[in-house]
Structures are given as structure tokens and as C-alpha cells.
N, C-alpha and C positions, 0 to 999 in steps of 0.2 A: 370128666374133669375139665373146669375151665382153662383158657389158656389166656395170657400176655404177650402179644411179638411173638407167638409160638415157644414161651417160657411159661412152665405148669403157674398158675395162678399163686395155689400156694406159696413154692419157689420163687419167683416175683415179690413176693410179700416179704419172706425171710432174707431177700438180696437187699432190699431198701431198709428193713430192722439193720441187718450187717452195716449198711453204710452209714444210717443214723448214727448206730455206738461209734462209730469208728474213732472220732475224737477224743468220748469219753475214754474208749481203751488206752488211748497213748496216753491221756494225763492220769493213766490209773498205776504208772509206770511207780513203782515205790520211792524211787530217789526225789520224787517232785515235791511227797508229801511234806518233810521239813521243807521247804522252800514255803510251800504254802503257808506250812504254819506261822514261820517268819515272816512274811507277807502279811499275814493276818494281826500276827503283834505289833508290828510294825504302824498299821492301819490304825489299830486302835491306842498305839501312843499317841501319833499322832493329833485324834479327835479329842484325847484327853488333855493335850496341850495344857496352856499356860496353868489351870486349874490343877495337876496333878502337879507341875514342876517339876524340875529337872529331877530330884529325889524323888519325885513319882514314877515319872515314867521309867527310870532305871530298874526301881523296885519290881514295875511293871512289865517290862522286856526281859530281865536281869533271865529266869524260867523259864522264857522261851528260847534263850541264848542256849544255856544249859542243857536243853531238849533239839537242838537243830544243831551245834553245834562242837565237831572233836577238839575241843580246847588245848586238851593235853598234847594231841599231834601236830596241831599249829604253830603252840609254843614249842616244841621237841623242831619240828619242820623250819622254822624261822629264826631258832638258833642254829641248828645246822652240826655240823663235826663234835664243835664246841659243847655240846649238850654232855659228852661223856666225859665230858673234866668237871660237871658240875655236881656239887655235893647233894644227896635225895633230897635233904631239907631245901638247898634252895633253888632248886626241881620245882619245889611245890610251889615256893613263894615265885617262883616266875609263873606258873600255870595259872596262881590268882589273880599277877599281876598284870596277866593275858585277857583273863576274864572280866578283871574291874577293867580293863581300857574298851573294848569290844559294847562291853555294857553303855557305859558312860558315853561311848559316840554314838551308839543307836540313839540315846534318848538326847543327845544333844543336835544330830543332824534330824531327828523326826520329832521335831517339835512342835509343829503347831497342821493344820489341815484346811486346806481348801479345793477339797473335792477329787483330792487324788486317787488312783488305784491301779492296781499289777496285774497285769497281765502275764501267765505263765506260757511259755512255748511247750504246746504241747510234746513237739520232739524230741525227746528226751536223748544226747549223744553219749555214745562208750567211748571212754579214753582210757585205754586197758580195760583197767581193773574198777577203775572210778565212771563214775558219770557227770556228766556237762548237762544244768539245768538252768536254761535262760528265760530271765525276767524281765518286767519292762516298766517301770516307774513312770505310770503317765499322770499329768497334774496339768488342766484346761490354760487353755492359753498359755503353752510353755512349752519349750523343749522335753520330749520325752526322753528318760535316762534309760539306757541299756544296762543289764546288770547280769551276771553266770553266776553261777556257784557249782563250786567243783565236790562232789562227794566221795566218800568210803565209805565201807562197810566196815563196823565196829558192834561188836556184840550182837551180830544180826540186823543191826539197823545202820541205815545211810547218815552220815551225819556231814554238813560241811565242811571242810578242809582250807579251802580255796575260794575269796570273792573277785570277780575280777569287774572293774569299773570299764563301764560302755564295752564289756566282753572284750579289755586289749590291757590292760594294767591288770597284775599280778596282787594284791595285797602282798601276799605270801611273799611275793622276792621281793617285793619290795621293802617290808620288814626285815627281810633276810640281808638288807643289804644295810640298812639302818643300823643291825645290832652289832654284825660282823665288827663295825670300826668300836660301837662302844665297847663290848666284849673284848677286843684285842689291848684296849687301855684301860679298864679299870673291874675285869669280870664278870662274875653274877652278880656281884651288887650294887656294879653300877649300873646293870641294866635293870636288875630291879627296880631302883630309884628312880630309871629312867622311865619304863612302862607307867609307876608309879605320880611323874610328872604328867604325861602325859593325857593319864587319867585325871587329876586334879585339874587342868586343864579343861578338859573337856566337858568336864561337869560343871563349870562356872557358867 
């Protein structure tokens, strides 16, 4: 039997396979993959830019949102207490009205492309029960943007819950804290309305 440094030849061989994968194993971590895929749709509104338009690339994101993202938790999470005084019907009309805003600032903030791309941290962190997967928005000659996303488990897949900007702002409270005052003067329908500006907005 050959030997390496006095390590069986073979063994030597299987020690260096082991530390090649090593990377691959951490980004094989499940909670990364929605991150990627966002990452991915993301990348490709972008390059579709001004030629798709704002009603493209929404259409375009709009399925990725859907598939990376617990919409219903977020809006349930971002109303807060409040959620249980709300009538099911407008339950619903908030969780659309969660979905058309969410939609509408992807394709309004990833609008056009010059050479950007993401880099995922492979270390994937547990926070309880969720996981912490961080991103990194790099675009040449620019500040690189940090980016987390916080996950749960729902129906057997990670979905996100939580974005947090340069890994230190909360979306989530920070919504939570936007709606608190609307909700306390004028309820579900004027946050409705309000998501609903929001969204009109964003999409001009």
C-alpha cells in the first residue's frame, strides 16, 4: 500500500475529495435554495430591464415571489395582535395586498443591469427554529449591498419571512411598525388602501 506523510494513499485522496465538497455541502444547506432562486429572478429582471417594463418584470418576479416567499405569515407577522380582529375576507385582501407591494418593489428596485451578482454565504445560521441566509448584492464599481433573509418551515419547505437590509433593518418591524398607527385609526381598510398605494406607487 502506498503511503502520503505516512497517511494510506488512498485516505489522502478521500481527505482532499472531503475538503473539495466542503463548500458545496454548506450551500447544499435547504433554506439557501429559495434565496437562490430569488437571487436568480431577481438577476434576470434585471437584464430584462427597460424592454420588459415595469409590468414585465413584475409579471416576471411576481412566481418567484410566490415560490421563495410565506406571504400569508408576513402579512399575519406585520399586523401583529391586530390580525385577530380582522374579518377572513379582509385577511385575504391584505395578504394580496402584501403580495402586489412586494412584487411591485422587486421589479421597481431591479430594473435595469450592469453587470451585477449575488453572492450567497455559504453558512447557513439557526435562529431557533428558522434560519439566517445571507446575501450580497455586488454591482462593479459600487458599494456592495448586504442582504439576510430570515426563513421557516411551511409545508415542508423554507420559505422567507424576514429581509433584513445590509443584515441590520428588520423589513418585518419595520412594517410592523408602519401599520400599527394605520390600523389603530382607520383598520383593515385603510391598511388595505394603504398597501395598496404603496403598490401603485411603486410601480410607476
Amino acid at each position: 500500500m502506498s503511503f502520503l506523510n505516512g497517511v494510506p494513499l488512498r485516505a489522502a485522496f478521500g481527505l482532499v475529495a472531503l475538503a473539495a465538497a466542503a463548500p458545496a455541502l454548506a450551500q447544499s444547506d435547504p433554506a439557501a435554495a429559495p434565496v437562490q432562486a430569488l437571487d436568480d429572478g431577481l438577476l434576470s429582471i434585471m437584464k430584462g430591464g427597460s424592454a420588459l417594463g415595469a409590468a414585465g418584470r413584475a409579471a416576471k418576479i411576481g412566481p418567484v415571489v410566490d415560490q421563495t416567499f410565506d406571504i400569508g405569515l408576513i402579512t399575519r407577522l406585520s399586523v401583529g395582535p391586530d390580525w385577530l380582529k380582522v374579518a377572513p375576507a379582509d385577511q385575504a385582501a391584505l395578504v394580496a395586498g402584501m403580495r402586489r407591494l412586494t412584487v411591485a418593489q422587486y421589479a421597481a428596485n431591479f430594473s435595469s443591469y450592469s453587470g451585477q451578482s449575488f453572492t450567497i454565504d455559504p453558512k447557513v445560521e439557526a435562529r431557533g427554529a428558522d434560519k439566517l441566509v445571507r446575501t450580497t448584492l455586488n454591482t462593479p464599481k459600487s458599494e456592495s449591498v448586504s442582504i439576510g433573509y430570515r426563513l421557516r418551515q411551511s409545508g415542508g419547505k423554507w420559505r422567507i419571512v424576514d429581509v433584513y437590509y445590509r443584515n441590520a433593518i428588520s423589513q418585518l418591524a419595520t412594517r410592523r411598525a408602519d401599520f400599527e398607527s394605520i390600523f389603530a385609526k382607520g383598520g383593515a381598510k385603510a391598511l388595505i388602501s394603504h398597501l395598496d398605494a404603496l403598490a401603485a406607487k411603486s410601480g410607476k
